[in-house]
LOKOLKOL-710044 format. One record per residue (C-alpha): residue number from 1; x, y, z; residue in one letter. Coordinates in steps of 0.25 Angstrom, whole numbers, padded with zeros to 4 digits. Each point is the difference from the previous one (the first is absolute). Layout:
N
resi NUM | u X | v Y | w Z | resn A .
...
END
This chain:
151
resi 1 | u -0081 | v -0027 | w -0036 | resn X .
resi 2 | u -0005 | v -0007 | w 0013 | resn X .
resi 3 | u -0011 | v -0007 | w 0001 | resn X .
resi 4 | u -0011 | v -0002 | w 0014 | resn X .
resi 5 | u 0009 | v -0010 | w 0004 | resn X .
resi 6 | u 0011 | v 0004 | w 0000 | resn X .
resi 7 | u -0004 | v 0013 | w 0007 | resn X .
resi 8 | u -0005 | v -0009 | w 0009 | resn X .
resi 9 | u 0012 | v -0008 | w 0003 | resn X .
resi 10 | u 0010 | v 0014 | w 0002 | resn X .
resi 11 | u -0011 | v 0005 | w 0009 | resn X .
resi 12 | u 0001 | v -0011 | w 0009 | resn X .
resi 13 | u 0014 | v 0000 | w -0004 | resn X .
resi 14 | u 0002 | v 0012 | w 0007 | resn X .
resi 15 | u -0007 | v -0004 | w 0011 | resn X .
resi 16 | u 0006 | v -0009 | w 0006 | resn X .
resi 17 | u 0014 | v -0004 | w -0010 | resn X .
resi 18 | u 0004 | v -0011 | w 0011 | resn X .
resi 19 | u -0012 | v -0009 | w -0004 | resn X .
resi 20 | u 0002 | v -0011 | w -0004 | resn X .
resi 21 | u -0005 | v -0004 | w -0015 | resn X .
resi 22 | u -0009 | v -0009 | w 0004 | resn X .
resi 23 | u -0006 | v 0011 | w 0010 | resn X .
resi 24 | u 0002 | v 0010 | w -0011 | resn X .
resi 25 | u -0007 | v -0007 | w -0011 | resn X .
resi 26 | u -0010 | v -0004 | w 0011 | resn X .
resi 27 | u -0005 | v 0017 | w 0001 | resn X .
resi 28 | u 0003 | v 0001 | w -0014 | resn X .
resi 29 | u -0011 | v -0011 | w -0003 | resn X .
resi 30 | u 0011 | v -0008 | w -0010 | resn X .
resi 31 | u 0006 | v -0011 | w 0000 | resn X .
resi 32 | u 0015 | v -0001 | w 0004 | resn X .
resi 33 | u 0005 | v -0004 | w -0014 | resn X .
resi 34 | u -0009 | v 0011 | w -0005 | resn X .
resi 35 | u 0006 | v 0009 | w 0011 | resn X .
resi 36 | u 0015 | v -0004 | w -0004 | resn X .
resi 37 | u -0003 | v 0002 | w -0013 | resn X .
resi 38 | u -0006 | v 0015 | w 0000 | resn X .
resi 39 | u 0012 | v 0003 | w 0008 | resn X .
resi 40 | u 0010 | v -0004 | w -0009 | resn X .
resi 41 | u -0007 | v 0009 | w -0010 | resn X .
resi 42 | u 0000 | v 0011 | w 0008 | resn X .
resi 43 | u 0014 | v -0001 | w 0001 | resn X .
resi 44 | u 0003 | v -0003 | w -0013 | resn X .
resi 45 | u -0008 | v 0014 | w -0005 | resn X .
resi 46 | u 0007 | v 0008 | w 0012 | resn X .
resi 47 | u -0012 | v 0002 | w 0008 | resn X .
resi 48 | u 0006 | v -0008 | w 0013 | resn X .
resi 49 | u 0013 | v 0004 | w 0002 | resn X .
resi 50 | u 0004 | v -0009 | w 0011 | resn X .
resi 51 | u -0004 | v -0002 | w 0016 | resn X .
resi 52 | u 0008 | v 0009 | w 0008 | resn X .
resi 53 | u 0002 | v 0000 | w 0016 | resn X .
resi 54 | u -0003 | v 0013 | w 0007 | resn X .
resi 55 | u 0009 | v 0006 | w 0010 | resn X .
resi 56 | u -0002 | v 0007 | w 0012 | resn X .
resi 57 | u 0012 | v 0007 | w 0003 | resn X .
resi 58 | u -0005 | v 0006 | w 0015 | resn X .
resi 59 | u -0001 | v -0015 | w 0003 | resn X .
resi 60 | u 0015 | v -0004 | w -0004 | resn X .
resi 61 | u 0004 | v 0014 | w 0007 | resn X .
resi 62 | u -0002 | v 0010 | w -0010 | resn X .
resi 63 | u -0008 | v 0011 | w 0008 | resn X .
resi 64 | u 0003 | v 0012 | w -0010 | resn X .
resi 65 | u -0006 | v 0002 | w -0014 | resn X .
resi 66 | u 0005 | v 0010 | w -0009 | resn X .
resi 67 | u -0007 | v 0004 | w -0015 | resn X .
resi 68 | u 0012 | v 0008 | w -0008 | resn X .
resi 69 | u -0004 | v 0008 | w -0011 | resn X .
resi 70 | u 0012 | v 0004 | w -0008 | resn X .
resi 71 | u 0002 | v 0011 | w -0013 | resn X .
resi 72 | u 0013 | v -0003 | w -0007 | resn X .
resi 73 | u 0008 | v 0009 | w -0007 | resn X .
resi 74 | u -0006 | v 0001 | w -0015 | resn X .
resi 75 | u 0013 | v 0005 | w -0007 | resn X .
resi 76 | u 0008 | v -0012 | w 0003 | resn X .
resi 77 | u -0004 | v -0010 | w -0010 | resn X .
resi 78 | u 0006 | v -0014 | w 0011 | resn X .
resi 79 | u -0010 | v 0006 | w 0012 | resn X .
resi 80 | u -0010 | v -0010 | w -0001 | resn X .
resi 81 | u 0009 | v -0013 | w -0003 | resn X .
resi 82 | u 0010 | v 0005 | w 0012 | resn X .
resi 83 | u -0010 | v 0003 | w 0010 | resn X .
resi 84 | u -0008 | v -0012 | w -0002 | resn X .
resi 85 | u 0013 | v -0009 | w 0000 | resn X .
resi 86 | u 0004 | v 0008 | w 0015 | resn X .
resi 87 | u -0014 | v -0003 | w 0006 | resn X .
resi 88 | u 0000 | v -0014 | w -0005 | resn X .
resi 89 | u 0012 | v -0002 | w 0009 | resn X .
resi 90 | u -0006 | v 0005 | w 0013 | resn X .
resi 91 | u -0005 | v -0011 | w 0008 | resn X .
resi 92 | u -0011 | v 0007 | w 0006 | resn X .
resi 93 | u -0006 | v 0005 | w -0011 | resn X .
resi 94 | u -0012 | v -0010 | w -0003 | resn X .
resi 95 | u -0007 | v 0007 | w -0012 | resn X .
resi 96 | u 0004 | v 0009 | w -0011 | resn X .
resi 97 | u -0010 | v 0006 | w -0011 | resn X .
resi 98 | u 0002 | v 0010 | w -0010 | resn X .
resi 99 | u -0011 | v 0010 | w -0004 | resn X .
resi 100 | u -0004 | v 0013 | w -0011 | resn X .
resi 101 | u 0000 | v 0012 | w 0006 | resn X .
resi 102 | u 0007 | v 0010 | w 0009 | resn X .
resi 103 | u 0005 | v -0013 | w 0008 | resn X .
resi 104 | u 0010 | v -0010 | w -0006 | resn X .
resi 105 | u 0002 | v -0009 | w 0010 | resn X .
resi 106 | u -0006 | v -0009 | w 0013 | resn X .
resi 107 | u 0005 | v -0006 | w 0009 | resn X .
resi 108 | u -0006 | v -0008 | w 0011 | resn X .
resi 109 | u 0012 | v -0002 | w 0012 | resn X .
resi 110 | u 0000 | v -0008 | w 0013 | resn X .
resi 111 | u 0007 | v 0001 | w 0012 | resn X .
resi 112 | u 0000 | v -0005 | w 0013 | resn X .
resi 113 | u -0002 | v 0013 | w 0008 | resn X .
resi 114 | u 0003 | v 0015 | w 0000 | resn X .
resi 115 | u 0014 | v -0002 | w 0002 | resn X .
resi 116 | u 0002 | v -0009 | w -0011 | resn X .
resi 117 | u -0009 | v 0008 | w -0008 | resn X .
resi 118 | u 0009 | v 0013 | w 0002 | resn X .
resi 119 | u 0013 | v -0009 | w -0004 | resn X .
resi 120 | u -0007 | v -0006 | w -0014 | resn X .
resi 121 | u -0003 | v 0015 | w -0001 | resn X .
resi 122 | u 0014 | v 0004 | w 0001 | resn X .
resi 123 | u 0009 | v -0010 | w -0006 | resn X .
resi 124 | u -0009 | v -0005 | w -0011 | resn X .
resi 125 | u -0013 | v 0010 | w -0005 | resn X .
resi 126 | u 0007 | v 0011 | w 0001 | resn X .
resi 127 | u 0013 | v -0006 | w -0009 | resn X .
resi 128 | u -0012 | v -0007 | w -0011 | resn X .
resi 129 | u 0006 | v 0008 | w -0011 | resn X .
resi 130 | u -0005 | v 0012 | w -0009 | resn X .
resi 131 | u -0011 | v 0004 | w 0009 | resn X .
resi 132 | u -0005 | v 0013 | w -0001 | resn X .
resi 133 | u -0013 | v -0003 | w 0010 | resn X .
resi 134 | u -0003 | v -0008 | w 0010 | resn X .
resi 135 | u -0014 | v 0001 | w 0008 | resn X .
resi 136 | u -0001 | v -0011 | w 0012 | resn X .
resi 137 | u -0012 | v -0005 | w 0003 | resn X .
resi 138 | u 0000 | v -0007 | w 0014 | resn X .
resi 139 | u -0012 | v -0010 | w 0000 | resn X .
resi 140 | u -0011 | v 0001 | w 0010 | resn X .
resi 141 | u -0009 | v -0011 | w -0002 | resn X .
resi 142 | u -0006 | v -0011 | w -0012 | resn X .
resi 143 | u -0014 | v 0002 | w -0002 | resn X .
resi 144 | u -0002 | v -0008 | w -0012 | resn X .
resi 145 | u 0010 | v -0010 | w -0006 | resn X .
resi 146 | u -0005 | v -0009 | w -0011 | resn X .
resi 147 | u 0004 | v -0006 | w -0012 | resn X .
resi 148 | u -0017 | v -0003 | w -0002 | resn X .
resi 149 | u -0007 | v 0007 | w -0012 | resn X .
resi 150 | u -0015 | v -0004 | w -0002 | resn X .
resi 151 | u -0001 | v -0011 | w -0011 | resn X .
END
């Protein structure tokens, strides 16, 4: 499916996605017209997705992470579509991922401190409906953050 070079040009890509195409064709050892051309194939096959910005939420004041993992109740058949369509509607939480297994849902949530931690908790988690677990995870530290894969 990919080729050396276009390994090549996602690695450094992924590198460093604020270069310009002339730098990153440069590192990729193509030229530009060549490098516009293998990303448009990329993106044509779904291989590239897109160029997203990444966040840091402790710098725009967001000291608290959160990692919810959520059972829902299995005998009602709306769970799923309910809960999904409550938490998409909570402005702090930034991710939700759905998994096989004993948990159903996860939530990653944001908050500015404890105190607002405690009132996202109140008014809004604990109303997410047809929940029959929850198990907060309050995160520590990132160790390893990465979007890389070796190609």
């Amino acid at each position: 499916m990919l080729d050396d070079t276009d390994r090549r040009i996602l690695r450094h890509l992924l590198a460093d996605p604020q270069a310009d195409n002339a730098t990153l064709a440069g590192r990729a050892g193509v030229t530009v017209a060549t490098l516009w051309r293998r990303l448009d194939r990329l993106r044509e096959r779904g291989v590239l997705t897109g160029i997203e910005a990444r966040i840091d939420w402790r710098a725009l004041g967001y000291e608290v992470q959160v990692s919810l993992r959520f059972t829902l109740d299995k005998t009602e058949p709306r769970a799923f579509d309910a809960f999904t369509t409550a938490a998409r509607v909570v402005p702090e939480v930034i991710e939700i991922q759905t998994f096989l297994g004993s948990v159903d849902i996860r939530l990653s949530v944001v908050a500015r401190d404890m105190a607002h931690w405690q009132q996202i908790w109140r008014d809004r988690i604990l109303a997410l409906p047809h929940v029959t677990d929850i198990e907060p995870l309050m995160l520590v530290a990132t160790i390893k953050d990465t979007a890389e894969l070796a190609l």
